[in-house]
C-alpha positions as CSV (number, residue, x, y, z in Angstrom):
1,X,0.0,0.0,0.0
2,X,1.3,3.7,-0.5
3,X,0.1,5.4,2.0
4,X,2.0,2.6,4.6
5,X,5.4,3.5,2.6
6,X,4.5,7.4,2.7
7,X,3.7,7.6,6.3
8,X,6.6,5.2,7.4
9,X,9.1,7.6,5.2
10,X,7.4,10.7,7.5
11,X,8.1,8.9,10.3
12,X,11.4,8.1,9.6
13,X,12.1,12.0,8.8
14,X,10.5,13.3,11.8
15,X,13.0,10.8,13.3
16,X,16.1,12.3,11.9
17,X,15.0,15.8,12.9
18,X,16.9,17.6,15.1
19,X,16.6,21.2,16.4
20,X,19.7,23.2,17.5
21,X,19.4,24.9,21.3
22,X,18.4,27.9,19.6
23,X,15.9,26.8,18.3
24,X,14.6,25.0,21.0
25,X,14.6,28.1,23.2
26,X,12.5,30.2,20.5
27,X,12.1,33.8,20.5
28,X,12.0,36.1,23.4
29,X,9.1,38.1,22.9
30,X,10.6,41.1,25.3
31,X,13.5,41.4,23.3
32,X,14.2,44.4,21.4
33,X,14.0,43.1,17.9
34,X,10.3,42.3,19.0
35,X,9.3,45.5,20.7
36,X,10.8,48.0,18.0
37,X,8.9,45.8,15.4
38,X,6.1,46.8,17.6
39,X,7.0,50.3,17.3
40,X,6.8,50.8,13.8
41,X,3.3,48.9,13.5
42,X,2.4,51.7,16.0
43,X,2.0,53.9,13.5
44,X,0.6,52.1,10.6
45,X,-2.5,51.6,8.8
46,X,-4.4,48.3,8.2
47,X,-6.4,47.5,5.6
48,X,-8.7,44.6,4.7
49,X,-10.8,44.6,1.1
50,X,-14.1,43.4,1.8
51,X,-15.3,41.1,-1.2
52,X,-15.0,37.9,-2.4
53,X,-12.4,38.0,-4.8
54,X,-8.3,38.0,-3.6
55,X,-6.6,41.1,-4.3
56,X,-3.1,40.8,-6.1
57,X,-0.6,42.7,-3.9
58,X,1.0,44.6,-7.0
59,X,-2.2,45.9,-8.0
60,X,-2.6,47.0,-4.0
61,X,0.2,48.4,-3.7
62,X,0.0,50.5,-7.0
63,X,-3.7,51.4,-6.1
64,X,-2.6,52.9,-2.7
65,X,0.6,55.4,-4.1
66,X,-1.7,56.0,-6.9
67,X,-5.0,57.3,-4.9
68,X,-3.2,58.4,-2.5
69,X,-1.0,60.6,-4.1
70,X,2.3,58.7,-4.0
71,X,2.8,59.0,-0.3
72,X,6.7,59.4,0.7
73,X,8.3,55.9,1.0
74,X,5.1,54.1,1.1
75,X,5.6,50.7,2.8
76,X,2.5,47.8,1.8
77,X,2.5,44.7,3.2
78,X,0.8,42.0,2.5
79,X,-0.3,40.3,6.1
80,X,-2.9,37.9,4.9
81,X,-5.5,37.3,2.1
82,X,-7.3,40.3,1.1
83,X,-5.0,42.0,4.2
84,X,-3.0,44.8,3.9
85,X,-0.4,47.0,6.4
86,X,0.4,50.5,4.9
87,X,3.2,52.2,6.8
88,X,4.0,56.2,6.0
89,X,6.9,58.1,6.6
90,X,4.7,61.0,7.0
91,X,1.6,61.9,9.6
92,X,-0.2,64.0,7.4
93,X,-0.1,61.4,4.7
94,X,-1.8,58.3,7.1
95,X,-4.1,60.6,8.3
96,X,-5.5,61.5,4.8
97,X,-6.1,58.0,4.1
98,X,-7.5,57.7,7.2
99,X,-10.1,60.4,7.0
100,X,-10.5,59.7,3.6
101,X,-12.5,57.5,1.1
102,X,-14.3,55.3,0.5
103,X,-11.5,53.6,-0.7
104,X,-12.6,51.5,-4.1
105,X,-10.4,48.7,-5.3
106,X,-11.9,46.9,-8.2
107,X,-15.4,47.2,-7.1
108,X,-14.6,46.1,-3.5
109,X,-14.3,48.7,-0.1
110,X,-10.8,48.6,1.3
111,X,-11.6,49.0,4.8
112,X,-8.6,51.2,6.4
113,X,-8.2,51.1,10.7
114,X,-5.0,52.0,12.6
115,X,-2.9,49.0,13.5
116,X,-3.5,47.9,17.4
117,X,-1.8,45.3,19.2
118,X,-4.2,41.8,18.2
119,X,-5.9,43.3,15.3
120,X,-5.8,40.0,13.6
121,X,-8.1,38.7,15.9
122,X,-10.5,41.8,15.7
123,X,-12.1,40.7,12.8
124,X,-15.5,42.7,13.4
125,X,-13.1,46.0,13.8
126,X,-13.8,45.7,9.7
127,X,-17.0,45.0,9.6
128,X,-18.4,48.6,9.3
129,X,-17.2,51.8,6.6
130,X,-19.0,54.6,5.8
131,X,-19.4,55.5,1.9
132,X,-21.4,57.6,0.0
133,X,-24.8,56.8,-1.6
134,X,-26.1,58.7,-4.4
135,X,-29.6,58.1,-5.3
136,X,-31.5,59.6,-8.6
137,X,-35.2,60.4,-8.8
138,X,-35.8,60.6,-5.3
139,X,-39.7,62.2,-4.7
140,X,-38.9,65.7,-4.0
141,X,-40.3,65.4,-0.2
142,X,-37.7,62.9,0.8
143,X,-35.2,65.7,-0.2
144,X,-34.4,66.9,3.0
145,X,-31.5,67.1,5.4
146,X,-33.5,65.0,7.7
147,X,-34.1,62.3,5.5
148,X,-30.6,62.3,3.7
């Protein structure tokens, strides 16, 4: 049978694999390397495209310096699918695309938030955007302030 042969040749690898004492230890998630890291997500943007289809990071990344104006040393990441970390050199520039938008990206919103500790897990955190709605031939009574 193959899978016997398969699963006995896992085996046997999993055998002959060692890790060194560093690796053993891991990371040390106080260490500096970890905290500065920290530090420059601090000031970052996140951004998650709400839709079904999975955006190509080129076509991101060239969407976000061209709508946004080519920000100075604009820094896209790509965390996940459909996921996005934007990092500025400049204040004024993350908090246009903050304020901003919507923010359109082949017919789906790019929800933006500021990068907190966990985000990953605070799925819901992109659940809501607001965008504008423009409606034609309207009855002219429902064209009020209070109404629209």
């Amino acid at each position: 049978m193959v899978l016997g042969k398969m699963e006995e040749a896992l085996a046997n690898a999993l055998q002959r694999f060692d890790l060194s004492e560093k690796d053993v230890v891991g990371i040390d998630p106080s260490s500096q390397d970890v905290e500065q890291s920290v530090q420059d997500c601090k000031g970052s943007l996140v951004g998650r495209i709400m839709g079904e289809k999975i955006a190509n990071f080129t076509r991101v990344k060239n969407f976000a310096n061209h709508v946004w104006g080519y920000p100075k040393n604009l820094r896209v990441t790509e965390i996940g699918p459909n996921v996005f970390q934007f990092q500025f050199e400049r204040e004024e520039d993350r908090e246009k695309v903050l304020v901003g938008g919507p923010w359109i990206l082949d017919n789906q919103v790019l929800v933006v938030r500021e990068w907190c500790a966990g985000f990953e897990k605070k799925i819901e955190s992109f659940r809501y955007t607001s965008f504008w709605v423009q409606i034609w031939n309207l009855p002219i009574p429902w064209i009020t302030k209070e109404v629209g």
